[in-house]
N, C-alpha and C positions, 0 to 999 in steps of 0.2 A: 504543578505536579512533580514529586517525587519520583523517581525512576530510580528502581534498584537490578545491580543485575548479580547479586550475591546473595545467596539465601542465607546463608551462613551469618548475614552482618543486616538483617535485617532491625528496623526498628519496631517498638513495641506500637502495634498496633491500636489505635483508640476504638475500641467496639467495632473492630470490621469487616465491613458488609466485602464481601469478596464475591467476584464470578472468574470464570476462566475462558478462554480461548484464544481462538487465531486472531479474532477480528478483522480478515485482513479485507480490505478497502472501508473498512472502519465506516461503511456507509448507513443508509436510511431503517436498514432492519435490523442493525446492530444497535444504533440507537437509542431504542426503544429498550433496552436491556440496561443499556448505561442509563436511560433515564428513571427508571424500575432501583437502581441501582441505589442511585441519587436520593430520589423518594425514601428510600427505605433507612439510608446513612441519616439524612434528617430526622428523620422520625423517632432515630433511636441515638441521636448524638453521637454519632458514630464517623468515620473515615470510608472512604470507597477505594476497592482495592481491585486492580485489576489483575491476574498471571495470566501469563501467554508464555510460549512459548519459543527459543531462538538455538538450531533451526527449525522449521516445518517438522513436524513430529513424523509425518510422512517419509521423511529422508530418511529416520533412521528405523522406524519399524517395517516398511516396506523396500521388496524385492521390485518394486516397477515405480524406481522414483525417477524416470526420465519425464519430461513431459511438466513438471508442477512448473504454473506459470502464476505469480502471484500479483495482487494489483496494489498493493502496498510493499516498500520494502522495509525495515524492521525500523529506521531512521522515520519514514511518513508516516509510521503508525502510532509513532511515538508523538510525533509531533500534531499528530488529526489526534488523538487522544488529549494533547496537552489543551488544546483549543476547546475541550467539553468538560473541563472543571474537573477532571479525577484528580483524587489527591493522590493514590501510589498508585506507579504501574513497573511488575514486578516481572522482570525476562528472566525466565529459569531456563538455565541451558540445559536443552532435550538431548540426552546421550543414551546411549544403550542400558547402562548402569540404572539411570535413574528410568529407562522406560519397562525395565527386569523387575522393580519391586514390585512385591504382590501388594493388591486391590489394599489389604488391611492396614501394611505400609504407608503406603501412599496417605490414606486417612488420616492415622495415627500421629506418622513421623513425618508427614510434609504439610498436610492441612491443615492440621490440629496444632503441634509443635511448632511450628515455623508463623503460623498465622494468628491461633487464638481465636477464629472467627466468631464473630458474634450471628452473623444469618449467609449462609450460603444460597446463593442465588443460581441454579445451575437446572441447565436443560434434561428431559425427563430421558432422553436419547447419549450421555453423556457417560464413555465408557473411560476407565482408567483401570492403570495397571498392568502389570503380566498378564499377556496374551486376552489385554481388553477386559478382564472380566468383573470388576469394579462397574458400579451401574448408579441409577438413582436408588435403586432400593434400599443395597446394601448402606449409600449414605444416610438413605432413614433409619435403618434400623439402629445405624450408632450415633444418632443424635442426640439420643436420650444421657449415652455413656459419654459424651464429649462437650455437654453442652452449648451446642448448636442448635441456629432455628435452619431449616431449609426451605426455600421455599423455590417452584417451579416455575420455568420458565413454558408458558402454553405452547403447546404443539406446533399453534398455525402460526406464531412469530418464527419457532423455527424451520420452519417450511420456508417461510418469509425470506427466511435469512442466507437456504439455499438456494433458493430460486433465485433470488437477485443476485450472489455472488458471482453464479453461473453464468446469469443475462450481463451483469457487468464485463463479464469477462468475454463472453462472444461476439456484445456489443462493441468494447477494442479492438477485438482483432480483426471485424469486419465493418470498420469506418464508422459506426453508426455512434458518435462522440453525443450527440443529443440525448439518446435513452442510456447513457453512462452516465452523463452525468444528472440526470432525471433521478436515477435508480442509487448513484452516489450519494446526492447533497451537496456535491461541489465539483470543479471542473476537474476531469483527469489531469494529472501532471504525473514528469517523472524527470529525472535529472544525469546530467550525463558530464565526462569531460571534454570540453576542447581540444581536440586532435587533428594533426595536419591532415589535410589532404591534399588534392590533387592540382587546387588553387585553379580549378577551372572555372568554377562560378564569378573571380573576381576576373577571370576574362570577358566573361558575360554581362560585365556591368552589375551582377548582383553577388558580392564574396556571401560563404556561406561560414557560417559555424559547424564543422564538423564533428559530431559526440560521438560519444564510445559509452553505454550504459554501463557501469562496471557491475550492479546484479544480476548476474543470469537469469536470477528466478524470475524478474521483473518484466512484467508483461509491458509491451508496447504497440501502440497500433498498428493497422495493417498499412501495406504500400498506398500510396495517393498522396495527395498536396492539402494542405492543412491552413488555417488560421491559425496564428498564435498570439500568446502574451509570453516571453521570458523574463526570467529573472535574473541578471548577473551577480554571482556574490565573488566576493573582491578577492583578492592574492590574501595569501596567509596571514592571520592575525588580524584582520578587518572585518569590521562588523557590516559594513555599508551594503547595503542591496540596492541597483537600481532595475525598473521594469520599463521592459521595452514593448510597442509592439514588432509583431514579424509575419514571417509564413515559412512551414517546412515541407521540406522533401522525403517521405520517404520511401525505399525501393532501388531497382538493380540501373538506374539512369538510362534506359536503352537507348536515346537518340545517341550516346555519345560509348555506347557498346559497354555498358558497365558489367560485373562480373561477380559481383561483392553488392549486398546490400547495406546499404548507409543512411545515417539519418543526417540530415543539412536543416540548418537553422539558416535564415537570412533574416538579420534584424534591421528595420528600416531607420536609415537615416544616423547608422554607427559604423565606424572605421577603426576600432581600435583593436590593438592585439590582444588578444583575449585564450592565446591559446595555454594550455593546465589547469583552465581554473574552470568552474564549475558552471552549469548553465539550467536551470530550471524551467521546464518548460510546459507552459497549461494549455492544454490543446481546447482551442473555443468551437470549430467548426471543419468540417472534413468540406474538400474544396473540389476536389476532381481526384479520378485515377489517373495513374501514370500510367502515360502512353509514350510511343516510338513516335517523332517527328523525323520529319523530312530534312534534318539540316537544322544547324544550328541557329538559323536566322527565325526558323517557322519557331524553334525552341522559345527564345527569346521573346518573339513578341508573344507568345502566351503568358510566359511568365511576369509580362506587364501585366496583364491580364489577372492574373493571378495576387498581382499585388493590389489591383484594385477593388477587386472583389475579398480582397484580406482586410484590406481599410475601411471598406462598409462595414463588415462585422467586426469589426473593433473600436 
């Protein structure tokens, strides 16, 4: 897959089949659109084209963008994308500017111009342009003048497509990692860097991996004790990945008066310094909530505990 992020330097498109959006958790109802997509690019010996857009179009046409918590970040969309055969995927940066041209615009001088599409594949709910007002129809009406086929995406896939966005995303933040990734296609994961802490867990007999997510927008699951797989990818300039298993922490640590919420990797049966570099982590099964023990010894022996109900499920 080709990934462009300059519309300006685009290449010339072989007959293509283009849809748009977020995609984001690029999951099981989104699918079905890229497979739609797929279908239609063979059919007609054509290329598959995906735009989306970087950032959240959200940020910049709304007044209440606190709060957007997204399950992809612009990096894993890319790469869940890479994994399903698209040949472009096209990041047009969402600025004021470009979210100011009118509906005709838009058509004209970004879809038309910049693409050449041979069949536009777009939802019948799909607004564009100055103050939204760009729709499917007006796409029909100028298909004729542009030489375009369009064709809709049915109602109930995108119903589909909210509904599970949604349930992915409530299903993260309240542990429930099974119906994510039922409703995904693949395990959650999200990736963070290794950052000192307090070097308390390596008193514990268990050292942790300390992350820092560096996207805000990046949604992460709720407090409680986790199963995992991570991935370490190496210091700069190396290709190498290795995958561990673990189990994490995440939450305010109350046995030991925590104050700050953190997320702790402990990966079993690794000692190395690993801290700047990057740490990928797929969450397989949500383990318990975090609770307040009694002293660090009652801590402890849960967290055996904990590691061995993380070695069953892995």
């Amino acid at each position: 897959m080709q990934v462009h992020y300059d519309t300006d330097k685009l290449p010339v498109f072989k007959n293509a089949i283009i849809t748009i959006g977020t995609f984001d958790g690029v999951h099981m109802g989104h699918r079905q659109i890229i497979e739609k997509l797929k279908s239609e690019a063979a059919a007609n010996n054509g290329e598959t084209v995906i735009i989306t857009f970087h950032p959240h179009p959200r940020k910049v046409v709304s007044s209440t963008i606190l709060g957007i918590r997204l399950i992809n970040t612009l990096d894993e969309r890319i790469e869940l994308l890479q994994q399903l055969g698209i040949d472009h995927l096209v990041v047009v940066p969402f600025t004021e500017v470009f979210a100011n041209q009118t509906a005709e615009e838009y058509i004209k001088d970004f879809l038309v111009e910049k693409f050449h599409p041979h069949t536009i594949i777009i939802g019948y709910d799909h607004r564009f342009g100055r103050d939204r007002l760009g729709d499917y129809r007006l796409l029909e009406k100028k298909a004729a003048l542009f030489n375009y086929t369009l064709k809709e995406i049915p109602k109930h896939i995108l119903e589909d497509i909210s509904i599970s966005s949604t349930n992915i995303r409530e299903a993260i933040l309240h542990n429930d990692i099974a119906t994510a990734a039922k409703l995904l296609g693949y395990e959650f994961f999200f990736s963070g860097t290794v950052v000192h802490g307090d070097k308390l867990g390596r008193q514990l007999g268990y050292p942790t991996a300390n992350l820092k997510v560096q996207d805000e927008e990046k949604i992460v699951p709720g407090n409680g004790i986790y199963a995992v797989y991570a991935e370490l990818v190496g210091n700069a300039g190396e290709t190498k990945v290795t995958r561990h298993k673990g189990m994490m922490s995440i939450g305010f640590r109350p046995t030991v008066g925590g104050k700050r919420r953190v997320i702790e990797v402990n990966l079993f049966d690794f000692d190395k310094d690993i801290y700047d570099q990057s740490l990928k982590v797929y969450v397989k099964k949500y383990l318990r909530e975090e609770i307040r023990f009694d002293g660090l010894e009652a801590l402890v022996k849960q967290i055996d505990q904990d590691k061995i109900d993380s070695l069953k499920v892995l």
